[in-house]
PDB file of N, H, CA, C and O in Angstrom:
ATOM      1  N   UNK A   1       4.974  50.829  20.252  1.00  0.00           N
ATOM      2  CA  UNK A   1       5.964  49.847  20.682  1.00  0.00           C
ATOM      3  C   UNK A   1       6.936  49.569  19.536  1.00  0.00           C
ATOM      4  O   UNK A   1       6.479  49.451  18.399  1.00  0.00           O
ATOM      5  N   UNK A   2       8.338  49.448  19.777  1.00  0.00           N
ATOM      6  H   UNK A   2       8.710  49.544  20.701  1.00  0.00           H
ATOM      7  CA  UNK A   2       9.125  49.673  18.759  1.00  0.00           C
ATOM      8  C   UNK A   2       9.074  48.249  18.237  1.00  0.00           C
ATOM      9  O   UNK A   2       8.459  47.684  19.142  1.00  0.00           O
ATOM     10  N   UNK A   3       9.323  47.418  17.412  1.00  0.00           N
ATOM     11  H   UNK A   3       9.822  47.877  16.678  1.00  0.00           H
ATOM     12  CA  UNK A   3      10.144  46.022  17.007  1.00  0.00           C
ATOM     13  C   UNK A   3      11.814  46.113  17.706  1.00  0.00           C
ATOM     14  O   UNK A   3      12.683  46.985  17.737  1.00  0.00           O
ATOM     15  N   UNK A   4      11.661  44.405  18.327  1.00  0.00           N
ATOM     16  H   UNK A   4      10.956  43.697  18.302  1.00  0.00           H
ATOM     17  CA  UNK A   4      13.010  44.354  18.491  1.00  0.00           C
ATOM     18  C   UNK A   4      13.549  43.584  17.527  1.00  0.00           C
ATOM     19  O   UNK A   4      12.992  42.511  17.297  1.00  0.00           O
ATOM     20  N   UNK A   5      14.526  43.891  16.897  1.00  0.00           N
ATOM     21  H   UNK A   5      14.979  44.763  17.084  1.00  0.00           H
ATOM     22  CA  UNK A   5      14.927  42.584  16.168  1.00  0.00           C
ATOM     23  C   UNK A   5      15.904  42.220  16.391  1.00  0.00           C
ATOM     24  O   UNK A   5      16.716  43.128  16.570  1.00  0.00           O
ATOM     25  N   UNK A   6      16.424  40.886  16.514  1.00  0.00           N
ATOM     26  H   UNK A   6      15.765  40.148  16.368  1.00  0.00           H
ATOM     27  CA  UNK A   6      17.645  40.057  16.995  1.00  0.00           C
ATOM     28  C   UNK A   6      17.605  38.519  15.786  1.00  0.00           C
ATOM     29  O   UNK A   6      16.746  37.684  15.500  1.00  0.00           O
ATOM     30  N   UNK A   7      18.871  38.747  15.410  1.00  0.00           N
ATOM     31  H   UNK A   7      19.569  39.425  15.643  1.00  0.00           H
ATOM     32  CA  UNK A   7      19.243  37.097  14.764  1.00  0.00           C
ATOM     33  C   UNK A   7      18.538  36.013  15.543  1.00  0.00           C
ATOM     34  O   UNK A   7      18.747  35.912  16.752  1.00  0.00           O
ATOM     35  N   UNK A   8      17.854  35.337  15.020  1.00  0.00           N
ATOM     36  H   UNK A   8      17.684  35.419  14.038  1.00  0.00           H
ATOM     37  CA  UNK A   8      17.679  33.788  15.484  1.00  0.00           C
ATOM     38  C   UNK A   8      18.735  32.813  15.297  1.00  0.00           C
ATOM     39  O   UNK A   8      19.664  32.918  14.497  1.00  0.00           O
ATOM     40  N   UNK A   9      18.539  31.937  16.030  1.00  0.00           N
ATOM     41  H   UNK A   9      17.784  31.851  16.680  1.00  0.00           H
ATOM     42  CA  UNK A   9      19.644  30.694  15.786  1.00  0.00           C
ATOM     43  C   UNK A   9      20.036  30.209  14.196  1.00  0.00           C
ATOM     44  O   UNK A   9      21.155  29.777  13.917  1.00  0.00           O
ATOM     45  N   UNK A  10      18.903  30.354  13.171  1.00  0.00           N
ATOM     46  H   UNK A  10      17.994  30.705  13.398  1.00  0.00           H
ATOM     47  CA  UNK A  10      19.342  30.381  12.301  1.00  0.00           C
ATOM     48  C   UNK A  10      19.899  31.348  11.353  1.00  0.00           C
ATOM     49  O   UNK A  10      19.875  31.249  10.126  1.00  0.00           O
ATOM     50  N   UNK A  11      20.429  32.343  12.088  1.00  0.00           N
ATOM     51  H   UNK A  11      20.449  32.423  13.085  1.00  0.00           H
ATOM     52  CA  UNK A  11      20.858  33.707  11.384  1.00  0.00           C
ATOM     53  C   UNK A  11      19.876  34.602  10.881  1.00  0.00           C
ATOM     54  O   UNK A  11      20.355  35.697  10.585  1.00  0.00           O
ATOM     55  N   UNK A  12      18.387  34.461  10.647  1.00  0.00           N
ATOM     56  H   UNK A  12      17.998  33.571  10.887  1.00  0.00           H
ATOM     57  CA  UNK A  12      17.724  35.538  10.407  1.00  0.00           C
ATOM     58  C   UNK A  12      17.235  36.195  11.218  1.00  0.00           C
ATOM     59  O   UNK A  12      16.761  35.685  12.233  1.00  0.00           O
ATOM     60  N   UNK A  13      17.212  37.837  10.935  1.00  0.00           N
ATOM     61  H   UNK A  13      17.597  38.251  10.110  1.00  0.00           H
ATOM     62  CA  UNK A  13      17.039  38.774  11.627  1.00  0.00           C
ATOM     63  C   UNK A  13      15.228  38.301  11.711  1.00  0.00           C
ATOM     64  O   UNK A  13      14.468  37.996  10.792  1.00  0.00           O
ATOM     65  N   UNK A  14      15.023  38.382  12.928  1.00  0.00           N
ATOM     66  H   UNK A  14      15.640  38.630  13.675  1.00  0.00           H
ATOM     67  CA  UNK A  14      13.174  38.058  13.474  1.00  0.00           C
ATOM     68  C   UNK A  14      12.924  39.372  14.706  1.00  0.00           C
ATOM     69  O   UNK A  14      13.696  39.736  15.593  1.00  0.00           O
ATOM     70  N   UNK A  15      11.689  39.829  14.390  1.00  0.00           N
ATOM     71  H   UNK A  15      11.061  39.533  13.669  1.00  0.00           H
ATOM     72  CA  UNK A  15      11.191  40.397  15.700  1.00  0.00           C
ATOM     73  C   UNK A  15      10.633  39.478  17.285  1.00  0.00           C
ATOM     74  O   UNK A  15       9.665  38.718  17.330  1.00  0.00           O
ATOM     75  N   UNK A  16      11.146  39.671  17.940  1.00  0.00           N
ATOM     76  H   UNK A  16      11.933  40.287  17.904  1.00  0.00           H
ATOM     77  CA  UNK A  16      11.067  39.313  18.940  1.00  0.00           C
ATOM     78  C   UNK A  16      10.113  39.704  20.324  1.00  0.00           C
ATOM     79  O   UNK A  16       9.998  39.268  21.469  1.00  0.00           O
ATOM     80  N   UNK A  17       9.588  40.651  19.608  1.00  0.00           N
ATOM     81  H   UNK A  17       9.681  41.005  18.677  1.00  0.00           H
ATOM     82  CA  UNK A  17       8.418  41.577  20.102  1.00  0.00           C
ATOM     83  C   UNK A  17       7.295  40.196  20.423  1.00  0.00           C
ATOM     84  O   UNK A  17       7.510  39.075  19.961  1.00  0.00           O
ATOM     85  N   UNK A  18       6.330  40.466  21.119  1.00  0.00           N
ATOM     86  H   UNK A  18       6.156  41.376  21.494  1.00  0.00           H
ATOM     87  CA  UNK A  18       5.574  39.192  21.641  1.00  0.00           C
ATOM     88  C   UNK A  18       4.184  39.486  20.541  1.00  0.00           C
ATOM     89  O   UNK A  18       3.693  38.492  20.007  1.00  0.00           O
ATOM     90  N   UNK A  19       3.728  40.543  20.308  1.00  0.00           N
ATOM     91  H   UNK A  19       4.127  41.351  20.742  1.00  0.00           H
ATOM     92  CA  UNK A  19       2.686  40.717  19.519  1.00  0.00           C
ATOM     93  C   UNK A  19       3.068  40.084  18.207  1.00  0.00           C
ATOM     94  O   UNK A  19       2.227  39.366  17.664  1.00  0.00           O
ATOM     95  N   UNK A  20       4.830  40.359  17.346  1.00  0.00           N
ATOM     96  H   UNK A  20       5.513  40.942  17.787  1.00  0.00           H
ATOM     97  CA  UNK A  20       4.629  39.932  16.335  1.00  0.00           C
ATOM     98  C   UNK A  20       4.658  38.441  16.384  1.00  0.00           C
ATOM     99  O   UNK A  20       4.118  37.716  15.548  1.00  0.00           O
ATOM    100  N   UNK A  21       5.198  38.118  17.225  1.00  0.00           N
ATOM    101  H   UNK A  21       5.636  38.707  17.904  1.00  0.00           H
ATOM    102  CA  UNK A  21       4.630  36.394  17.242  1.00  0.00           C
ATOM    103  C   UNK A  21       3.944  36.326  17.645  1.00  0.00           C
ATOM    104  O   UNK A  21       3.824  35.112  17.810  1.00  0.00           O
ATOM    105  N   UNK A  22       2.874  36.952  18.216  1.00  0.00           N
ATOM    106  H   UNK A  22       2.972  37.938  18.082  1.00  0.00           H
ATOM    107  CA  UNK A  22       1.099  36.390  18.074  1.00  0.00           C
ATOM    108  C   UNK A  22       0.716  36.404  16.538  1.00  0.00           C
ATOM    109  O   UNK A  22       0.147  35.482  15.954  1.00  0.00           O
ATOM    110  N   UNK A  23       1.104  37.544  16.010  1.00  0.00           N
ATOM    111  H   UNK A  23       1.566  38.293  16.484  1.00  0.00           H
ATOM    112  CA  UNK A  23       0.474  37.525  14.646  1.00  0.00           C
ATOM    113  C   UNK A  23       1.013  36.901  13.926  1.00  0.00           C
ATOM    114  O   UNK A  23       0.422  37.001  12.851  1.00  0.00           O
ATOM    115  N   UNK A  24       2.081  36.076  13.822  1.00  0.00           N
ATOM    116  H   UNK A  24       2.561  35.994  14.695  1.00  0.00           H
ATOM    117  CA  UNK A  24       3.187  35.141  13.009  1.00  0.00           C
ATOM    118  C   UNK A  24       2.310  33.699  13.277  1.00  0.00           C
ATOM    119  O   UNK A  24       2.142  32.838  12.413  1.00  0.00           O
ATOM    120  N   UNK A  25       1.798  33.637  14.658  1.00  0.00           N
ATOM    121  H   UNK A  25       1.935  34.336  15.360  1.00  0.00           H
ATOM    122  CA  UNK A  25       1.091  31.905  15.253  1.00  0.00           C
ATOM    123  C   UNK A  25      -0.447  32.621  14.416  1.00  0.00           C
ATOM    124  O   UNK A  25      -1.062  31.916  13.615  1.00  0.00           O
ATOM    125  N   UNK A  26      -0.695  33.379  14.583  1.00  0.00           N
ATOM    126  H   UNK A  26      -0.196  33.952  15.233  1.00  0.00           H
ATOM    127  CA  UNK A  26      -2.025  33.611  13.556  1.00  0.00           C
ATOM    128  C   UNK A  26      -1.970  33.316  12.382  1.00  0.00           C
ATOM    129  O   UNK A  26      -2.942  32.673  11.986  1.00  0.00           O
ATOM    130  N   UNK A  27      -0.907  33.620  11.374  1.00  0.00           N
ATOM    131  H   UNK A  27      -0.117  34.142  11.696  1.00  0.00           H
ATOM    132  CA  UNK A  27      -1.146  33.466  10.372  1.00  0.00           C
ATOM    133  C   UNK A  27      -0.816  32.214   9.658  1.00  0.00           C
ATOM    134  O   UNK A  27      -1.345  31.828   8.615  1.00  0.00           O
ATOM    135  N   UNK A  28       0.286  31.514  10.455  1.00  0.00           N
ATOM    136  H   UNK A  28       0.716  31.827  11.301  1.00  0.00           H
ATOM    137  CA  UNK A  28       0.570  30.218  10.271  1.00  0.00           C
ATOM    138  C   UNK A  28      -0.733  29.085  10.621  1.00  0.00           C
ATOM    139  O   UNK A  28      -0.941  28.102   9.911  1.00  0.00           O
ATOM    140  N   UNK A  29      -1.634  29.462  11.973  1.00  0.00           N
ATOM    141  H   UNK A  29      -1.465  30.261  12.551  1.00  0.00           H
ATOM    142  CA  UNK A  29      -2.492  28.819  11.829  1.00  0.00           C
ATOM    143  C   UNK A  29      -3.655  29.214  10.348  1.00  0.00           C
ATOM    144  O   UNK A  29      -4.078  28.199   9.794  1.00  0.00           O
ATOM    145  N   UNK A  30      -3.873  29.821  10.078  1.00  0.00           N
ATOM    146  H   UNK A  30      -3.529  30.646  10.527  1.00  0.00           H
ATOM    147  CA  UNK A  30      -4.462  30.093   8.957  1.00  0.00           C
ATOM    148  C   UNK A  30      -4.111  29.466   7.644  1.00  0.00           C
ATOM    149  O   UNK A  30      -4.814  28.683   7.005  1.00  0.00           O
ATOM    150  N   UNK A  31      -2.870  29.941   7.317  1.00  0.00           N
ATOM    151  H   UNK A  31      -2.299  30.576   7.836  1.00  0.00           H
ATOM    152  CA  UNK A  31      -1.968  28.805   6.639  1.00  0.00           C
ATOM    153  C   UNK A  31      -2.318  27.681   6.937  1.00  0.00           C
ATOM    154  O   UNK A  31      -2.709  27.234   5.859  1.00  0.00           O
ATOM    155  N   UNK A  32      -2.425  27.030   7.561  1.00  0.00           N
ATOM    156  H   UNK A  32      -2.107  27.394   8.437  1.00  0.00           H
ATOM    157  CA  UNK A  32      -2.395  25.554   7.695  1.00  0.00           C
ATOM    158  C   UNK A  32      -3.690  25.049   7.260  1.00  0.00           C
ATOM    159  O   UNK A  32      -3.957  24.195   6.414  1.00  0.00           O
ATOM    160  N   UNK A  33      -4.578  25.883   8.151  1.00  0.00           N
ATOM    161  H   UNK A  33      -4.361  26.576   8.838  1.00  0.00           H
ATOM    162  CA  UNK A  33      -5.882  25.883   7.488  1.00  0.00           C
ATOM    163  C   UNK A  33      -6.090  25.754   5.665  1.00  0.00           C
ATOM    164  O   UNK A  33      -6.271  24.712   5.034  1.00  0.00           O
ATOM    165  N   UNK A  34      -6.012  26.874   5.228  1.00  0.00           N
ATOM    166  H   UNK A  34      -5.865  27.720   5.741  1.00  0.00           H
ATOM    167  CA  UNK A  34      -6.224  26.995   3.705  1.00  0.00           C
ATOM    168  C   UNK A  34      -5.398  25.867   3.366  1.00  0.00           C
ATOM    169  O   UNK A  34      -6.162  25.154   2.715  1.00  0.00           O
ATOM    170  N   UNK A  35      -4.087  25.190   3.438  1.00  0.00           N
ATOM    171  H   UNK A  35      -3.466  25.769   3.966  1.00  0.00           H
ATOM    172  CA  UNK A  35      -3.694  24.185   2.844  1.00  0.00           C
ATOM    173  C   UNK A  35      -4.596  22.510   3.472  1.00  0.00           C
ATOM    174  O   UNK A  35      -4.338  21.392   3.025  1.00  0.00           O
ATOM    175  N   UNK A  36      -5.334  22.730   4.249  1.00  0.00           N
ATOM    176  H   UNK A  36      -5.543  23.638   4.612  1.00  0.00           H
ATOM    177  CA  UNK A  36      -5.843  21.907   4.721  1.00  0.00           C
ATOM    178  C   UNK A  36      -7.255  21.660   3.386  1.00  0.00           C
ATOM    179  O   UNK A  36      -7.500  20.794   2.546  1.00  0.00           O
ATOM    180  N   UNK A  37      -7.804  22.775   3.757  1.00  0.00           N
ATOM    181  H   UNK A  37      -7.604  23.478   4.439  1.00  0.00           H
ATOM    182  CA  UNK A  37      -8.796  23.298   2.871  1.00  0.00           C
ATOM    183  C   UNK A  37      -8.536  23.063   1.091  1.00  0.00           C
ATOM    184  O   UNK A  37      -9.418  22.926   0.243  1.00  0.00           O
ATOM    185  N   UNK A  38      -7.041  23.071   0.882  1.00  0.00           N
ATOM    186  H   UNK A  38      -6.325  23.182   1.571  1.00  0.00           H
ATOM    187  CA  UNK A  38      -6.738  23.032  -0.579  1.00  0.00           C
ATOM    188  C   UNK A  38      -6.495  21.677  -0.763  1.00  0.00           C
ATOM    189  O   UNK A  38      -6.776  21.579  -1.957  1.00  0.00           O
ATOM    190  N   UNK A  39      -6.067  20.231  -0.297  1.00  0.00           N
ATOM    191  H   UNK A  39      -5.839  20.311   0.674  1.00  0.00           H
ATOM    192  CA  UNK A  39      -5.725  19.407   0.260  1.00  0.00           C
ATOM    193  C   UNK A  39      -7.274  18.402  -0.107  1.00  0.00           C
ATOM    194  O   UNK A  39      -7.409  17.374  -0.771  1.00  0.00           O
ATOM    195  N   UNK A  40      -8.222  19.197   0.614  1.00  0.00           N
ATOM    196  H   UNK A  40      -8.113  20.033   1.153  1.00  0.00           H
ATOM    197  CA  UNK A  40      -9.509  18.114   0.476  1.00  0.00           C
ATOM    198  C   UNK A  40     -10.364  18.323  -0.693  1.00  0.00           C
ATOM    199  O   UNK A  40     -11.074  17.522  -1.300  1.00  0.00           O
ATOM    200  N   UNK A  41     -10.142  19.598  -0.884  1.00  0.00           N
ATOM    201  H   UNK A  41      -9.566  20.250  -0.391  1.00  0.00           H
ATOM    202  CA  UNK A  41     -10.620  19.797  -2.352  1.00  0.00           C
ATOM    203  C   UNK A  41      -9.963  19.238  -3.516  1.00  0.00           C
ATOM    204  O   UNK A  41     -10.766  18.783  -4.330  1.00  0.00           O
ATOM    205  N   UNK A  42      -8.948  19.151  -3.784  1.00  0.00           N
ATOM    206  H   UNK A  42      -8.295  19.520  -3.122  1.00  0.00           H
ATOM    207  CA  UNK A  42      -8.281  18.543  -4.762  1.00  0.00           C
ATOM    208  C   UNK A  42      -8.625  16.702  -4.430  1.00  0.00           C
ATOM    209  O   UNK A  42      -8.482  15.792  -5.247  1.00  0.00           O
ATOM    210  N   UNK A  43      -9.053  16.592  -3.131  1.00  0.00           N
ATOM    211  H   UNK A  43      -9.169  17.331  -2.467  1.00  0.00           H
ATOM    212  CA  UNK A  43      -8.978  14.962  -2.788  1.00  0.00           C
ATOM    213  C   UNK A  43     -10.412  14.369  -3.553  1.00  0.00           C
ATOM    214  O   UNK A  43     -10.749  13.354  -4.163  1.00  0.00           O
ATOM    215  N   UNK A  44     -11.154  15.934  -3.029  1.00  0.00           N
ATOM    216  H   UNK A  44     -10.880  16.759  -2.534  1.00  0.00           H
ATOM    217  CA  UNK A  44     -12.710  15.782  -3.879  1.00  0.00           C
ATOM    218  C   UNK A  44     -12.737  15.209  -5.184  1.00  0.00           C
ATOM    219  O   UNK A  44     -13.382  14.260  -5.630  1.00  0.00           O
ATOM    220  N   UNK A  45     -11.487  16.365  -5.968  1.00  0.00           N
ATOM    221  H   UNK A  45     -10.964  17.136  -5.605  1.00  0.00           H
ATOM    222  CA  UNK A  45     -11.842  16.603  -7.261  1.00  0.00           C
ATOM    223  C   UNK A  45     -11.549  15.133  -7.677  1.00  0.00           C
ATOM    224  O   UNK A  45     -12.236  14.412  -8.401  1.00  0.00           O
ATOM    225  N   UNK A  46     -10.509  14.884  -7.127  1.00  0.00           N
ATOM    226  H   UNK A  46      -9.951  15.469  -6.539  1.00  0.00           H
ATOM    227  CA  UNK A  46      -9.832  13.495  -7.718  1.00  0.00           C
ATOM    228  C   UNK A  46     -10.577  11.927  -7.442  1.00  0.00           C
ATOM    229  O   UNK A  46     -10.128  10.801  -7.654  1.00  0.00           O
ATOM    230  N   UNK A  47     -11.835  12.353  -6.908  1.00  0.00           N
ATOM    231  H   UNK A  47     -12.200  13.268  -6.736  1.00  0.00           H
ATOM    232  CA  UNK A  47     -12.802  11.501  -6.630  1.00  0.00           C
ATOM    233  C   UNK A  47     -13.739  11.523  -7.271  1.00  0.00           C
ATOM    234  O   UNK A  47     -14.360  10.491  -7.525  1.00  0.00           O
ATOM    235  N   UNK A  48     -14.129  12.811  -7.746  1.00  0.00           N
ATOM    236  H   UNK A  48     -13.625  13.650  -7.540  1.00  0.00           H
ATOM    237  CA  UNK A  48     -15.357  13.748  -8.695  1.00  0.00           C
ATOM    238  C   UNK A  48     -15.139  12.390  -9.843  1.00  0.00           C
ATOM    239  O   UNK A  48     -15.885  11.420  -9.976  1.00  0.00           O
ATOM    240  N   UNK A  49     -13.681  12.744 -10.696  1.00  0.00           N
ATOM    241  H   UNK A  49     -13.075  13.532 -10.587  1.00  0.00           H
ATOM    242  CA  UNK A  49     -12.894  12.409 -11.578  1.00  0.00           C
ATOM    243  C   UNK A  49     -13.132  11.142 -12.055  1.00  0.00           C
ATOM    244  O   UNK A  49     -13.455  10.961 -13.229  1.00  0.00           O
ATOM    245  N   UNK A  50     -12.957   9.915 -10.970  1.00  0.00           N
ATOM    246  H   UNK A  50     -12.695  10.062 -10.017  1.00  0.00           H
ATOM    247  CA  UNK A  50     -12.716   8.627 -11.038  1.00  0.00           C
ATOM    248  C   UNK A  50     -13.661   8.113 -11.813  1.00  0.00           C
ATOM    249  O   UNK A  50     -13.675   6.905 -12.050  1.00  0.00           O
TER     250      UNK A  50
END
């Protein structure tokens, strides 16, 4: 399956293909995760600390 790519509203060229935005909502959820994950650990540490 080829990539389509087309400008988005904000001028960058994005694939528009439906798989790569499955894998774009994958990795952003993941992302969110690990900063979630980096977030409580540092909340730890800063409790460890006190």
């Amino acid at each position: 399956m080829f990539a389509k790519i087309e400008p988005n509203k904000n001028g960058n060229l994005v694939d528009s293909s439906v798989s790569t935005m499955r894998t774009t909502q994958k990795c952003n959820e993941i992302k969110t995760g690990l900063q979630e994950e980096v977030l409580a650990i540092a909340s730890e540490k800063e409790r460890v600390s006190e």
